[in-house]
PQR file of N, CA, C, O and H, with PARSE charges and radii, in Angstrom:
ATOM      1  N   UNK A   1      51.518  87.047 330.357 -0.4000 1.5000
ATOM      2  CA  UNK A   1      51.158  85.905 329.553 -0.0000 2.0000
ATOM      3  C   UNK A   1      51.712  86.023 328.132  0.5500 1.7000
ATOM      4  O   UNK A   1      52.101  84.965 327.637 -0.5500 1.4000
ATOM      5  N   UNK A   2      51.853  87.577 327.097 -0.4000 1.5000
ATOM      6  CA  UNK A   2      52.164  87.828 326.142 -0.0000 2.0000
ATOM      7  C   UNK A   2      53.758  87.208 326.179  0.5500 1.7000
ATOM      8  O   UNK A   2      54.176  86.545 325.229 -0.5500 1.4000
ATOM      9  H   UNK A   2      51.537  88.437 327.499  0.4000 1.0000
ATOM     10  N   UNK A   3      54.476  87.452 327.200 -0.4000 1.5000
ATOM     11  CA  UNK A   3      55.867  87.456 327.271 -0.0000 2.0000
ATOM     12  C   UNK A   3      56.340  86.128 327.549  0.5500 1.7000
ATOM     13  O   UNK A   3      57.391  85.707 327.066 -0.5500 1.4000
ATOM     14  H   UNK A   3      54.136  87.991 327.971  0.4000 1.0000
ATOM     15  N   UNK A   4      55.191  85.075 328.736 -0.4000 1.5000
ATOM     16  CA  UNK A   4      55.139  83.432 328.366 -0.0000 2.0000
ATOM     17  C   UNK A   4      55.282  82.719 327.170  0.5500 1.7000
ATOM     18  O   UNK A   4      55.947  81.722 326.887 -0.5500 1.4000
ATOM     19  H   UNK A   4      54.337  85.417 329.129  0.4000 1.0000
ATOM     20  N   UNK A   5      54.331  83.612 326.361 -0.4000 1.5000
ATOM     21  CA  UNK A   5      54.538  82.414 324.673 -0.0000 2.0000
ATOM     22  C   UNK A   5      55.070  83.126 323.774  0.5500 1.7000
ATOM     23  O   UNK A   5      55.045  82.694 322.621 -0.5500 1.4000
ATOM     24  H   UNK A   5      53.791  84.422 326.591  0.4000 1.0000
ATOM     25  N   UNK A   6      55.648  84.311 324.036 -0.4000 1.5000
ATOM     26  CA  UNK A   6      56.938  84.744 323.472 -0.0000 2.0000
ATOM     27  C   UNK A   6      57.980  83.606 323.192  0.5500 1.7000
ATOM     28  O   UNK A   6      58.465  82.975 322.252 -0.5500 1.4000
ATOM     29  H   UNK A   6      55.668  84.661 324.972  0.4000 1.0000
ATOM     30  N   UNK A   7      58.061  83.751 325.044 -0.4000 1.5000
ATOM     31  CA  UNK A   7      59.650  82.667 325.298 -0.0000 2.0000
ATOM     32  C   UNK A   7      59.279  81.335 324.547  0.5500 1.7000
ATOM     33  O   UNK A   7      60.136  80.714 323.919 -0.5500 1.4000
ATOM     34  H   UNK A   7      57.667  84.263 325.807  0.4000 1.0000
ATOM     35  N   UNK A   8      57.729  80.840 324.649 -0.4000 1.5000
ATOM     36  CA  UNK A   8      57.881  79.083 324.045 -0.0000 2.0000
ATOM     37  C   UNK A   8      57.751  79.392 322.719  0.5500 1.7000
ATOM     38  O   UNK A   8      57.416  78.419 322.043 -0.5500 1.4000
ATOM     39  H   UNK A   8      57.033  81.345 325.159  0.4000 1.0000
ATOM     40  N   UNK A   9      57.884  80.289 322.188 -0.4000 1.5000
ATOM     41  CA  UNK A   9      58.070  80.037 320.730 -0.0000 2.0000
ATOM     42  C   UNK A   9      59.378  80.176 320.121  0.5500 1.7000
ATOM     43  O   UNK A   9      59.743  79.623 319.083 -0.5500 1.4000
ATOM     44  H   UNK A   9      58.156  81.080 322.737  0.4000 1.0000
ATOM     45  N   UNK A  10      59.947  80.836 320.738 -0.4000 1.5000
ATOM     46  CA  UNK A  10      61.334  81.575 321.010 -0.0000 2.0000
ATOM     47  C   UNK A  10      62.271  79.976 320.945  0.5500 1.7000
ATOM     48  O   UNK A  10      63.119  79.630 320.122 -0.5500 1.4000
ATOM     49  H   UNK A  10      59.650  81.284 321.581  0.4000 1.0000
ATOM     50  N   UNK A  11      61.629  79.091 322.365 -0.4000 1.5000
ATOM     51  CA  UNK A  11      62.157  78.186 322.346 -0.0000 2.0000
ATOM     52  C   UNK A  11      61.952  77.069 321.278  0.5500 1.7000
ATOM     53  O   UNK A  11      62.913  76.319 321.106 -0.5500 1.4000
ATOM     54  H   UNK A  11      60.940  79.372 323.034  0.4000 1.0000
ATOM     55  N   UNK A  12      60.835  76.858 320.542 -0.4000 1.5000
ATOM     56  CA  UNK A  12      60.334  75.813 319.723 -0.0000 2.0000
ATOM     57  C   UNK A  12      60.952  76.148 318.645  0.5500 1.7000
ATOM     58  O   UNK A  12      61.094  75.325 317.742 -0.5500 1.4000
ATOM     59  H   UNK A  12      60.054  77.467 320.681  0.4000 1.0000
ATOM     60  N   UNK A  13      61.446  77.461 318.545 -0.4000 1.5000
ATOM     61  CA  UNK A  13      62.099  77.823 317.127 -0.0000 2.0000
ATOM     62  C   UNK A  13      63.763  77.904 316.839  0.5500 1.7000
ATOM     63  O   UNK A  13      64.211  78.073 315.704 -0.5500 1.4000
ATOM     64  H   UNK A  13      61.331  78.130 319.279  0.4000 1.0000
ATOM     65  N   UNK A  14      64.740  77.736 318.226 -0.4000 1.5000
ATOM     66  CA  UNK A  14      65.522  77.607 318.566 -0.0000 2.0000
ATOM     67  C   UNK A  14      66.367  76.713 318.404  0.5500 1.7000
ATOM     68  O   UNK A  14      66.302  76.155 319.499 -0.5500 1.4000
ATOM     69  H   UNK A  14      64.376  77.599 319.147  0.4000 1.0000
ATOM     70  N   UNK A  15      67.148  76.148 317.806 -0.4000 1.5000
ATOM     71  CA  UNK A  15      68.218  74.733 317.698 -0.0000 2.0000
ATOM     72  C   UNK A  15      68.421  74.276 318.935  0.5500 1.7000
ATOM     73  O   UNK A  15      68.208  73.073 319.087 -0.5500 1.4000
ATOM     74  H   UNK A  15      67.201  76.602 316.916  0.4000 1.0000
ATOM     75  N   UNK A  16      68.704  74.770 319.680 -0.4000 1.5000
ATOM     76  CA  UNK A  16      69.885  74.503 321.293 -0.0000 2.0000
ATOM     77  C   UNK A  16      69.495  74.140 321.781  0.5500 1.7000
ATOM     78  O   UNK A  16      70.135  73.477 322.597 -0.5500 1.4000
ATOM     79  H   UNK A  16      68.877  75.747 319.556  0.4000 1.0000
ATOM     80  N   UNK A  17      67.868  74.139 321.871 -0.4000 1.5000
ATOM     81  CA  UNK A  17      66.792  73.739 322.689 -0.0000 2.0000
ATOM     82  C   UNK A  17      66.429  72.423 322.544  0.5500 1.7000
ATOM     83  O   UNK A  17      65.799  71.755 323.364 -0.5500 1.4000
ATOM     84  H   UNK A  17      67.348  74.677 321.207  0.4000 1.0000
ATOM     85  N   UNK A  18      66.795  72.112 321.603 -0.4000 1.5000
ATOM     86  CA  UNK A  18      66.239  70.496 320.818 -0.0000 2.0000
ATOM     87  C   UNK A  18      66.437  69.438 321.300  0.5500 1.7000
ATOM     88  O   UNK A  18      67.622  69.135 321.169 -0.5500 1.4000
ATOM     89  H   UNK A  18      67.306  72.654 320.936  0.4000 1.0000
ATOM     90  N   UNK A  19      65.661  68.437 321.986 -0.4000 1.5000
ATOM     91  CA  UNK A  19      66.409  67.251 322.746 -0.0000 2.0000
ATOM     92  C   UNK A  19      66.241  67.940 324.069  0.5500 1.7000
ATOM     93  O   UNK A  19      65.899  67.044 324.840 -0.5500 1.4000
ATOM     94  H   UNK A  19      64.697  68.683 322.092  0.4000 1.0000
ATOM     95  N   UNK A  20      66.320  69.284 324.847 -0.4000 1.5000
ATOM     96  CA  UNK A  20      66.242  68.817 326.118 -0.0000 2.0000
ATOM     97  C   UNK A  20      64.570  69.593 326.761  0.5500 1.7000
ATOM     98  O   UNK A  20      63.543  70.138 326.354 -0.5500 1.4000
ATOM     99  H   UNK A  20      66.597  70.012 324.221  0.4000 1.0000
ATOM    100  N   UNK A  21      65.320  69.103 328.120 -0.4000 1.5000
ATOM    101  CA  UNK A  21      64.065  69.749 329.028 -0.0000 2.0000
ATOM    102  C   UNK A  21      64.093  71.175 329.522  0.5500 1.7000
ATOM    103  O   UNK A  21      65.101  71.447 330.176 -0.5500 1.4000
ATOM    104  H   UNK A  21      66.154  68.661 328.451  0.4000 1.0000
ATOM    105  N   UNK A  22      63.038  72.346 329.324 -0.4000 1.5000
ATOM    106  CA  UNK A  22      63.249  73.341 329.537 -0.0000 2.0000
ATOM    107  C   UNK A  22      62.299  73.984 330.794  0.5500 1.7000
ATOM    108  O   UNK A  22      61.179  73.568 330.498 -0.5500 1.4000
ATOM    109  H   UNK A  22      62.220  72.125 328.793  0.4000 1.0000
ATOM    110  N   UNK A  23      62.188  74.622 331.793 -0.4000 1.5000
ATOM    111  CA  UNK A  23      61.741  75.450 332.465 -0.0000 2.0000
ATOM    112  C   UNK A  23      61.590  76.974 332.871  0.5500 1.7000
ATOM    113  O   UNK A  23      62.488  77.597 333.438 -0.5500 1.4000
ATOM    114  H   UNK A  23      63.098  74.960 332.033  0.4000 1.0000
ATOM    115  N   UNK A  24      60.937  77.260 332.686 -0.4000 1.5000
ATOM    116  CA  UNK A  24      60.361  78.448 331.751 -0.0000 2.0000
ATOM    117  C   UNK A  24      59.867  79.366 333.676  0.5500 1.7000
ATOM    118  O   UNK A  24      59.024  78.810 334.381 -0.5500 1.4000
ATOM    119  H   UNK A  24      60.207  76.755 332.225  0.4000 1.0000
ATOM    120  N   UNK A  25      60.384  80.358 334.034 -0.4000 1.5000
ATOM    121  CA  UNK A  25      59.694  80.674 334.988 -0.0000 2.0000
ATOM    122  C   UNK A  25      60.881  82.216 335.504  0.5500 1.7000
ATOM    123  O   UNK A  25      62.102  82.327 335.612 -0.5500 1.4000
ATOM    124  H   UNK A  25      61.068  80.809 333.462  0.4000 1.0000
ATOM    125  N   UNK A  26      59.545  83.297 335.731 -0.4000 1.5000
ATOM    126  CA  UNK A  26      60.255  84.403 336.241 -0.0000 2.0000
ATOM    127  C   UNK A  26      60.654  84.921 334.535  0.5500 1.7000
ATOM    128  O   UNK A  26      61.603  85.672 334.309 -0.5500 1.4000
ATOM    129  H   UNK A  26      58.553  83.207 335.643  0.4000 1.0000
ATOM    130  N   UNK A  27      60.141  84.607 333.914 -0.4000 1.5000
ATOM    131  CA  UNK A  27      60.783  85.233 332.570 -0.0000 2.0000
ATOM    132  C   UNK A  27      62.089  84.903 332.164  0.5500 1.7000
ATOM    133  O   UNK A  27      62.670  85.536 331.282 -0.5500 1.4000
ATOM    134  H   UNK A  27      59.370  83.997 334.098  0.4000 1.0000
ATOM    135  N   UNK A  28      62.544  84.018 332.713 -0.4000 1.5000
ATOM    136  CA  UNK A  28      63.911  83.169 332.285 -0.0000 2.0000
ATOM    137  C   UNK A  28      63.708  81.997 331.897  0.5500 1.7000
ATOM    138  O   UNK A  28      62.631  81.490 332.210 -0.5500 1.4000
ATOM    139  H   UNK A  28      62.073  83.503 333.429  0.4000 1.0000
ATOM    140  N   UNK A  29      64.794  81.118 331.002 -0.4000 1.5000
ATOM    141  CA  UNK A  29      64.544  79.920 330.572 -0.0000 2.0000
ATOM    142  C   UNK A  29      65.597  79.415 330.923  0.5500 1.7000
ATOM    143  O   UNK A  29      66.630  80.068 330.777 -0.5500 1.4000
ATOM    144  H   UNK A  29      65.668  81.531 330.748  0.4000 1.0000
ATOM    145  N   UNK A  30      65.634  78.232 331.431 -0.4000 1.5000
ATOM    146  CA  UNK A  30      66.448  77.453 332.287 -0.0000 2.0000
ATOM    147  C   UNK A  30      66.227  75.895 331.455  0.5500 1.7000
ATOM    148  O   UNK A  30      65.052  75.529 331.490 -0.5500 1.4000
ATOM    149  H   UNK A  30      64.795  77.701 331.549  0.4000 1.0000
ATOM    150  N   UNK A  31      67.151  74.964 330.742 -0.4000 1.5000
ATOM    151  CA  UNK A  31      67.155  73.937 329.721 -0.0000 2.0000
ATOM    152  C   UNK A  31      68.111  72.983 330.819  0.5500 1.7000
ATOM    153  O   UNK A  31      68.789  73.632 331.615 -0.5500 1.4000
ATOM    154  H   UNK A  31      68.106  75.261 330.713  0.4000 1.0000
ATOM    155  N   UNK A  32      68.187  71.537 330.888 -0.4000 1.5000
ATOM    156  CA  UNK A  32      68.669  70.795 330.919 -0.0000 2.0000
ATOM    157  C   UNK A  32      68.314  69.049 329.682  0.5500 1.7000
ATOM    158  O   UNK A  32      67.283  68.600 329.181 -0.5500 1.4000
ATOM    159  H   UNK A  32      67.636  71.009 330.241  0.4000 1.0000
ATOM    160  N   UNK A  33      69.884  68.555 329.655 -0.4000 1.5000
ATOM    161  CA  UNK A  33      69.435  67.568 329.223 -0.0000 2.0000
ATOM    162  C   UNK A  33      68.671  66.179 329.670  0.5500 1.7000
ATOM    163  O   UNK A  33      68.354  65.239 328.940 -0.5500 1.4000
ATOM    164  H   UNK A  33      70.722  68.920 330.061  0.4000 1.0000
ATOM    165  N   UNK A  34      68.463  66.336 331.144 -0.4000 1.5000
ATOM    166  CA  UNK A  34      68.411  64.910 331.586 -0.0000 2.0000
ATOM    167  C   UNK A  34      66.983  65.474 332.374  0.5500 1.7000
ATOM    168  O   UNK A  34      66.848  66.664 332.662 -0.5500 1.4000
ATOM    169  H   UNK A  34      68.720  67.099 331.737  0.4000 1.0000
ATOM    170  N   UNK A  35      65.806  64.293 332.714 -0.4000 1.5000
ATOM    171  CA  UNK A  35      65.339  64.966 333.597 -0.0000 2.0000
ATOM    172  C   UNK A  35      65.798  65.119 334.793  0.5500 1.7000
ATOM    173  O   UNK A  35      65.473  66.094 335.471 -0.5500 1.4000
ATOM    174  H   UNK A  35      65.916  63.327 332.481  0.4000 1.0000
ATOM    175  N   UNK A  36      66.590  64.216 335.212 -0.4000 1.5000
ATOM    176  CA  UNK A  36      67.347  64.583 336.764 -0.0000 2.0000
ATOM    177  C   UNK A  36      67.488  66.101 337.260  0.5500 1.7000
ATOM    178  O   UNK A  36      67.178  66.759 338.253 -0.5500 1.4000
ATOM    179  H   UNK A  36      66.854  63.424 334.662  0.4000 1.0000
ATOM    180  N   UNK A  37      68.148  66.305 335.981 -0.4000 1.5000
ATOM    181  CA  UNK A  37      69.111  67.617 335.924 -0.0000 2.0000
ATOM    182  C   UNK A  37      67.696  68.282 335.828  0.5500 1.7000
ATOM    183  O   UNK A  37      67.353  68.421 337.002 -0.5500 1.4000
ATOM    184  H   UNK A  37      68.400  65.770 335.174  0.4000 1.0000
ATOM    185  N   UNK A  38      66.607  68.808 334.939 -0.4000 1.5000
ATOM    186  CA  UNK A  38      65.578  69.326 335.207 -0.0000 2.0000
ATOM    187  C   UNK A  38      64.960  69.793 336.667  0.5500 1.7000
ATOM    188  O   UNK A  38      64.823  70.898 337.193 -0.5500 1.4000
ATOM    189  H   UNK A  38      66.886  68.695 333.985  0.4000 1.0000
ATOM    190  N   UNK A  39      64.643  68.407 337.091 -0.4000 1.5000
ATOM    191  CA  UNK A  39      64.269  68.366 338.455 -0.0000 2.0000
ATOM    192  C   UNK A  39      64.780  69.165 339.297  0.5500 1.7000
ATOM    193  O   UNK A  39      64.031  69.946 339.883 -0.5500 1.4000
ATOM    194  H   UNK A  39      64.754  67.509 336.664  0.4000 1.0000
ATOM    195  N   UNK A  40      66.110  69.165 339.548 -0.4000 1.5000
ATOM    196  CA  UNK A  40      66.954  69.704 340.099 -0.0000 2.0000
ATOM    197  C   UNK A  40      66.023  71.493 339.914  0.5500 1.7000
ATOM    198  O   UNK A  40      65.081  72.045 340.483 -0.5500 1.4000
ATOM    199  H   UNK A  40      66.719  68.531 339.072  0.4000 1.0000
ATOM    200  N   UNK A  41      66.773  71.767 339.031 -0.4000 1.5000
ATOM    201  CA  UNK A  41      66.411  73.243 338.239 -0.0000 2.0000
ATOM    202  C   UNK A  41      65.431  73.684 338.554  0.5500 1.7000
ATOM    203  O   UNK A  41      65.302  74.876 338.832 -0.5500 1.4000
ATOM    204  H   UNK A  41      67.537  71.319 338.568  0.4000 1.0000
ATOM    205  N   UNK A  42      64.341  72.692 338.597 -0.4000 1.5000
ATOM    206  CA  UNK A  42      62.711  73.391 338.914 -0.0000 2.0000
ATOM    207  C   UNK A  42      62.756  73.512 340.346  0.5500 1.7000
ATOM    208  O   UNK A  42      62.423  74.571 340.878 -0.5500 1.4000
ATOM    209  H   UNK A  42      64.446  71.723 338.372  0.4000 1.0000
ATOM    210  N   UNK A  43      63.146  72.503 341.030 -0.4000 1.5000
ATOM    211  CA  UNK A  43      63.234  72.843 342.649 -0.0000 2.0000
ATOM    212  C   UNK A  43      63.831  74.095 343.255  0.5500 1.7000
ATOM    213  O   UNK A  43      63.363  74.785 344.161 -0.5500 1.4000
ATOM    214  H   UNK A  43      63.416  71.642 340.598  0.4000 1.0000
ATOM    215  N   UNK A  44      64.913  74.247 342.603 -0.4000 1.5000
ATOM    216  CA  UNK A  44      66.103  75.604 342.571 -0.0000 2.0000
ATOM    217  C   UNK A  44      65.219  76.928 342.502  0.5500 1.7000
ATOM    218  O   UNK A  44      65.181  77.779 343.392 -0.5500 1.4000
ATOM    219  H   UNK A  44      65.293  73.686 341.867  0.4000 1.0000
ATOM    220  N   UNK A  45      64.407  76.969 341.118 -0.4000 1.5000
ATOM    221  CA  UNK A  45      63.285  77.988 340.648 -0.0000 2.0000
ATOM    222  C   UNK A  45      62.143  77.888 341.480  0.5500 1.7000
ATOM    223  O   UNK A  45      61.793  79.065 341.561 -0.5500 1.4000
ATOM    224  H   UNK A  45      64.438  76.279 340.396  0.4000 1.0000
ATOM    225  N   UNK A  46      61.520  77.368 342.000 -0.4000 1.5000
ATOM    226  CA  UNK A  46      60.811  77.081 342.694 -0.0000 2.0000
ATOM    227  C   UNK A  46      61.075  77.866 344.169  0.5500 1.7000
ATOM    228  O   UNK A  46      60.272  78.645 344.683 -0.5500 1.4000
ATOM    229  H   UNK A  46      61.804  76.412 341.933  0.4000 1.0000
ATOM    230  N   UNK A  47      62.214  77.531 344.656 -0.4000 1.5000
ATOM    231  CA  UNK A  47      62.565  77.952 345.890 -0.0000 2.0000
ATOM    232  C   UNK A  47      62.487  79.743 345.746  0.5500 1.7000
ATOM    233  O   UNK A  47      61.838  80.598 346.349 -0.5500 1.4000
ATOM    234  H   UNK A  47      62.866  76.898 344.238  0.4000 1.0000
ATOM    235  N   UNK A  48      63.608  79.795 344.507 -0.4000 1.5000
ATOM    236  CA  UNK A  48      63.795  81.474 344.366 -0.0000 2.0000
ATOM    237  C   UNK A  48      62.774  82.055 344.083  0.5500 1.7000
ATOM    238  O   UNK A  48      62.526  83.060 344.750 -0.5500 1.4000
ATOM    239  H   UNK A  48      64.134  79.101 344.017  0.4000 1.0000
ATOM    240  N   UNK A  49      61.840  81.662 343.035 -0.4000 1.5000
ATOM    241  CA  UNK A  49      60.677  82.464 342.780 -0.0000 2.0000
ATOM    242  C   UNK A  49      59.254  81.352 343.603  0.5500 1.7000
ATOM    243  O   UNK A  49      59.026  80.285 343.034 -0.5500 1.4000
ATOM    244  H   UNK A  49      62.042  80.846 342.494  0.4000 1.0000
ATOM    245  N   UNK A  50      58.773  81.554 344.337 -0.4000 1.5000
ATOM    246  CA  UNK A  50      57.947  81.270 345.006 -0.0000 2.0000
ATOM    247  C   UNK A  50      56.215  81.285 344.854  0.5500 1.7000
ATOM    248  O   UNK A  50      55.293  80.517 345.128 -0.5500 1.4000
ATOM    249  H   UNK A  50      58.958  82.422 344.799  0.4000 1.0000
ATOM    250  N   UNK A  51      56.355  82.451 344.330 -0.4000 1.5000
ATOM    251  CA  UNK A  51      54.578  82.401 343.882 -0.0000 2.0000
ATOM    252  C   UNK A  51      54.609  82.872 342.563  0.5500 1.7000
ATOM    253  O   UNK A  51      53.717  83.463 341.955 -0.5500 1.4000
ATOM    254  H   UNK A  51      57.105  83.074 344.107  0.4000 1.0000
ATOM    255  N   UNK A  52      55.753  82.541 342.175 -0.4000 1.5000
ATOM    256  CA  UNK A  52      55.889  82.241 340.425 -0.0000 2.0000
ATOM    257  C   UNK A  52      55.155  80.890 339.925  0.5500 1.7000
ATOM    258  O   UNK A  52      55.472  80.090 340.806 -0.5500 1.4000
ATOM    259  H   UNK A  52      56.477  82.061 342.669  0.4000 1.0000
ATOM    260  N   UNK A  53      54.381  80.225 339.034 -0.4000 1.5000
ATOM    261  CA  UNK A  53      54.075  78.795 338.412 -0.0000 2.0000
ATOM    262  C   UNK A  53      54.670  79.046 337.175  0.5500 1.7000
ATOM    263  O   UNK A  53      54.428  79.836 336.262 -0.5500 1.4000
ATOM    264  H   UNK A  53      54.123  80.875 338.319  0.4000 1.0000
ATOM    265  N   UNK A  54      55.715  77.967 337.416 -0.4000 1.5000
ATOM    266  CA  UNK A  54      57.060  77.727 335.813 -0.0000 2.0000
ATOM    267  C   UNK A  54      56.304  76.907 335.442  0.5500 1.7000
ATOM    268  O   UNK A  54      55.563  76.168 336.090 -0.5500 1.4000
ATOM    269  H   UNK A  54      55.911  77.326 338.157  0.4000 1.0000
ATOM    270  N   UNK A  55      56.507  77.032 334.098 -0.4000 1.5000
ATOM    271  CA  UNK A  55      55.968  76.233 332.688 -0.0000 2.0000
ATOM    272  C   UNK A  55      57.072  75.560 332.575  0.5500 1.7000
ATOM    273  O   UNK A  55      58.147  76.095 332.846 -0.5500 1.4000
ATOM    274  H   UNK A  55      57.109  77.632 333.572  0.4000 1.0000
ATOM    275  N   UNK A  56      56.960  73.856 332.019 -0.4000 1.5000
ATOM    276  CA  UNK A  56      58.113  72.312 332.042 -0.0000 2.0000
ATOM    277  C   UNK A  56      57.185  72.153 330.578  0.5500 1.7000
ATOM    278  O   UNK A  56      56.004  72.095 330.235 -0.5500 1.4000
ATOM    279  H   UNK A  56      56.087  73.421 331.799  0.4000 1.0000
ATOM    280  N   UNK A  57      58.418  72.129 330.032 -0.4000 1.5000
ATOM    281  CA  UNK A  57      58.336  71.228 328.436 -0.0000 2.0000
ATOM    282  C   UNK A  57      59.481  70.514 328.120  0.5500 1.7000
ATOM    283  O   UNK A  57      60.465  71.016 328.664 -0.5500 1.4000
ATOM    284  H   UNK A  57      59.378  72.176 330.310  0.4000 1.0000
ATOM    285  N   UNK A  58      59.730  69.550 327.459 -0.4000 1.5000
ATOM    286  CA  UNK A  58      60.303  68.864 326.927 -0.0000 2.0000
ATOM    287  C   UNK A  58      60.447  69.339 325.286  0.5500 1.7000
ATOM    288  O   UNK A  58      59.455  69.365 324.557 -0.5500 1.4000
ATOM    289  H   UNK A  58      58.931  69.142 327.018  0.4000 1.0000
ATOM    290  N   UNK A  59      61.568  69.643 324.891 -0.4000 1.5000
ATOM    291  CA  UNK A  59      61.137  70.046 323.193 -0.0000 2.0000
ATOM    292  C   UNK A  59      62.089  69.153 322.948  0.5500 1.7000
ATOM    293  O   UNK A  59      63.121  69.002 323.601 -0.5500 1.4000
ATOM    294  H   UNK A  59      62.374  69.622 325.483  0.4000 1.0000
ATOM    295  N   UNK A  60      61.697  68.469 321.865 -0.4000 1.5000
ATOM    296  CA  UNK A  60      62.285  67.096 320.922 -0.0000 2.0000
ATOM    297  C   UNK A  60      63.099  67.676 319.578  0.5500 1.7000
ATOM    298  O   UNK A  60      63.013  68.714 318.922 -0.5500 1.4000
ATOM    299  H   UNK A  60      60.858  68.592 321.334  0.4000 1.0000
ATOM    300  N   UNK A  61      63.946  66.456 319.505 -0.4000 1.5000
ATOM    301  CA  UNK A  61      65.009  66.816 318.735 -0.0000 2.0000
ATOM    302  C   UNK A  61      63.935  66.914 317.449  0.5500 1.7000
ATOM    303  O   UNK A  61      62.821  66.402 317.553 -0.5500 1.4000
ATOM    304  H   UNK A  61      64.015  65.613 320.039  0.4000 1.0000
ATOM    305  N   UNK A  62      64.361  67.622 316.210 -0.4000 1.5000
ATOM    306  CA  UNK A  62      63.564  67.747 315.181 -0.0000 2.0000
ATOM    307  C   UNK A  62      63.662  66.627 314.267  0.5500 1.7000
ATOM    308  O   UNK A  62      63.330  66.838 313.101 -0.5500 1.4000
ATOM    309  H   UNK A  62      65.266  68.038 316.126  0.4000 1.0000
ATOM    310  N   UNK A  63      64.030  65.562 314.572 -0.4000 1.5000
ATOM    311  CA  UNK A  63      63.569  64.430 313.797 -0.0000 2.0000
ATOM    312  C   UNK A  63      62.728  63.407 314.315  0.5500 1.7000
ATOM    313  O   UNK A  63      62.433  62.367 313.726 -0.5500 1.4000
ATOM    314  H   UNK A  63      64.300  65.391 315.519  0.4000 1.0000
ATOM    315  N   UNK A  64      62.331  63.784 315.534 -0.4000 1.5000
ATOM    316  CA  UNK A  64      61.367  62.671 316.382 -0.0000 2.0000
ATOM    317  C   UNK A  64      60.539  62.904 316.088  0.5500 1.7000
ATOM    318  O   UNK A  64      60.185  63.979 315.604 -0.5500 1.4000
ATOM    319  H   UNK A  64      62.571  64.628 316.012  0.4000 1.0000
ATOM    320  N   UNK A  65      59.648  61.514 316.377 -0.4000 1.5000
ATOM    321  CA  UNK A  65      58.172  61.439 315.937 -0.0000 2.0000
ATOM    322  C   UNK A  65      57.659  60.998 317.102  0.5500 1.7000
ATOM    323  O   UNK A  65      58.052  60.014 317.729 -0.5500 1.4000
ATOM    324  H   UNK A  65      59.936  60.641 316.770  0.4000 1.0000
ATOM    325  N   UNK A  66      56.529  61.938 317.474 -0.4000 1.5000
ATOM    326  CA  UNK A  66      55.612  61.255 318.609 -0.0000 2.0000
ATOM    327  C   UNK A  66      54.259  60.673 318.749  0.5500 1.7000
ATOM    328  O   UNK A  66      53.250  61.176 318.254 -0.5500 1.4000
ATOM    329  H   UNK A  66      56.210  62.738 316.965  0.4000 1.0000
ATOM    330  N   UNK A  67      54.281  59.873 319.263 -0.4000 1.5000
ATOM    331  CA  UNK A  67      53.023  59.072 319.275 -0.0000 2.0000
ATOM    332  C   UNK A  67      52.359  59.340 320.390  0.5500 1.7000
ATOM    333  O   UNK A  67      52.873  59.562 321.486 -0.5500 1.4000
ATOM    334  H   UNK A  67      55.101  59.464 319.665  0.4000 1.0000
ATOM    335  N   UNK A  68      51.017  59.321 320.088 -0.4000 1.5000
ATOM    336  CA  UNK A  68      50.243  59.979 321.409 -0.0000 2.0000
ATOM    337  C   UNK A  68      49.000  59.059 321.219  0.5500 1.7000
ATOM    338  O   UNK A  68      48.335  58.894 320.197 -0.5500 1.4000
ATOM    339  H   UNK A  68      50.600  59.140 319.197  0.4000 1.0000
ATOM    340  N   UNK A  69      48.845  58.490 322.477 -0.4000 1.5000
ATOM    341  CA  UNK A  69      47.156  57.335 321.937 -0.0000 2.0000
ATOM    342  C   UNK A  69      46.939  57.700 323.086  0.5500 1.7000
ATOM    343  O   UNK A  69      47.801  58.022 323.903 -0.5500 1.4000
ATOM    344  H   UNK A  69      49.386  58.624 323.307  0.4000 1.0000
ATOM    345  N   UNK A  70      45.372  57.678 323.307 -0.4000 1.5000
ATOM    346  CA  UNK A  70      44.086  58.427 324.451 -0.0000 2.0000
ATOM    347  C   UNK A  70      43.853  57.199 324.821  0.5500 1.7000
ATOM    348  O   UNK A  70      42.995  56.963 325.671 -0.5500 1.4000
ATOM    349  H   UNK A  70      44.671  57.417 322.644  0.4000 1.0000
TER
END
């Protein structure tokens, strides 16, 4: 778990990361820009690591603003 929010901070603090979708699983980080391309990736990870549960975030370019209403 220590080595999970390693990597998402790792990633939140990262440039390269900005704008896309990332999947986080097996202790590797795996980024695409599209979700297509995501999808893809998690199915891929999924298959190889099996009774792994990957963590899916989206990290936003650093000038977006998000709106969130309940």
């Amino acid at each position: 778990m220590a080595n999970q929010k390693r990597l998402i901070d790792l990633i939140y603090s990262n440039s390269k990361y900005f704008g896309r979708h990332v999947v986080i699983i097996h202790g590797k980080i795996y980024s695409a820009k599209t979700g297509k391309e995501a999808s893809r990736i998690l199915e891929k990870a999924v298959k190889k690591y099996p009774l792994e549960t990957p963590t899916i975030t989206y990290v936003p370019k650093a000038d977006s603003l998000i709106l969130f209403s309940l």
